[in-house]
Every structure is written in structure tokens, then in C-alpha cells.
C-alpha positions in Angstrom: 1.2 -34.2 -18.8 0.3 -32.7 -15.5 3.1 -30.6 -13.7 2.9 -29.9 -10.2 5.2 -26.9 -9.4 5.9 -25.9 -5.8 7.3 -22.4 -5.3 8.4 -20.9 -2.0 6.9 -17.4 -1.6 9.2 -16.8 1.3 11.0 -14.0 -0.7 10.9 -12.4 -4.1 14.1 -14.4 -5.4 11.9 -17.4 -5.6 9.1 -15.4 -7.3 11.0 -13.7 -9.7 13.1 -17.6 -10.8 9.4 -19.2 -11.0 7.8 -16.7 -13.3 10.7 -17.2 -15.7 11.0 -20.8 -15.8 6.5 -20.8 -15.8 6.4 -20.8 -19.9 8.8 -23.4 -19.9 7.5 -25.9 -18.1 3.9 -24.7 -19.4 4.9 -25.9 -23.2 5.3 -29.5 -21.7 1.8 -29.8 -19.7 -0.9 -28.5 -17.5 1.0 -26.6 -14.7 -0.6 -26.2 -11.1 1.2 -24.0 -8.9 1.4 -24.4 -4.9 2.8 -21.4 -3.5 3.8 -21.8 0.1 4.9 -19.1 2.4 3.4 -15.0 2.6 6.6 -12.7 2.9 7.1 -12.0 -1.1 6.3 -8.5 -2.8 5.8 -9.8 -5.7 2.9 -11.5 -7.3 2.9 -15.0 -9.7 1.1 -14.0 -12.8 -0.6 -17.5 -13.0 -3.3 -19.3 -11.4 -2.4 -20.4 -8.4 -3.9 -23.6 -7.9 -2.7 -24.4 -4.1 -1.8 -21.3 -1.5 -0.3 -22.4 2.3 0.6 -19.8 4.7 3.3 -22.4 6.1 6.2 -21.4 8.0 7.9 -18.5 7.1 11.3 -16.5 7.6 11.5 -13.2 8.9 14.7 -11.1 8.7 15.6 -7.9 10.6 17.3 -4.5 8.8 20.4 -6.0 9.3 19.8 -9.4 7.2 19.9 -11.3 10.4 16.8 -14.3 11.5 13.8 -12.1 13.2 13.3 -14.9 16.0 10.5 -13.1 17.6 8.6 -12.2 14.4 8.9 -15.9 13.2 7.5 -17.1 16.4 4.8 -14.4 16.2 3.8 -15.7 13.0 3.5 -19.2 13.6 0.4 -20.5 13.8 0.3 -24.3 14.8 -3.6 -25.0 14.9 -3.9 -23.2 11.1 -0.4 -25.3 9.9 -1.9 -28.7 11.1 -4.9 -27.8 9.3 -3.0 -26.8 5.9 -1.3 -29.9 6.2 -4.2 -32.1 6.1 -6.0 -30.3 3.5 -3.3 -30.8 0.9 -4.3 -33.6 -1.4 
């Protein structure tokens, strides 16, 4: 069975869940990972079969939304792009 297995790499909680719950789902089928997002520290260790930049979160010191380093970072040309690439 093939498994398709979307992770948000918006933060390192996400991360950290995915590479425990991995070797489960990897006993029931081939597993192709889409990681979408780029503010995480940590790093999957498995082949990552899809990557998006996509639209990510920013927070400030306080834990509050960084408004202006979200809209910094979007990139609408490269999203529409991403978007129509994915199969």
C-alpha cells in the first residue's frame, strides 16, 4: 500500500510527532513524505519525497503572530507555482 503523509514543518512539534509515528505507518506500506512549510529546527530522518515552501507562521519573542515577517516571507508568484507542480 502506498501512504502519502503530509507533515507541516512550520515548527518542530510537528517534526518531532511525524518522526515517531514514521515506523508505524512504514510497517503498513511505502511512505512518501510532503513536508510543507520552512521554520522547523529539526530535520525528518526520511526521504522526503515532496518539499513546499508554502505559507508559513512567524512568531515574535513574546509568542505573539510576526505580521510583518509573515508578509515578508510570502512569496505569491513561487506559491502559485508550488501549487501547480504538486501531482
Amino acid at each position: 500500500m502506498k501512504i502519502f503523509y503530509a507533515v507541516q514543518a512550520t515548527g518542530n512539534g510537528h517534526i518531532s510527532r511525524s518522526m515517531e509515528l514514521l515506523p508505524y505507518l512504514q510497517q503498513y506500506g511505502q511512505v512518501d513524505i510532503f513536508l510543507s512549510g520552512d521554520n522547523s529546527n529539526l530535520k525528518l530522518d526520511a526521504p522526503i519525497a515532496y518539499r513546499s515552501k508554502g505559507l508559513s507562521l512567524y512568531y515574535t519573542c513574546n509568542g505573539a503572530l510576526d505580521y510583518w515577517r509573515i508578509a515578508k516571507a510570502i512569496n505569491p508568484v513561487t506559491l502559485r507555482k508550488e501549487i501547480r507542480s504538486c501531482r
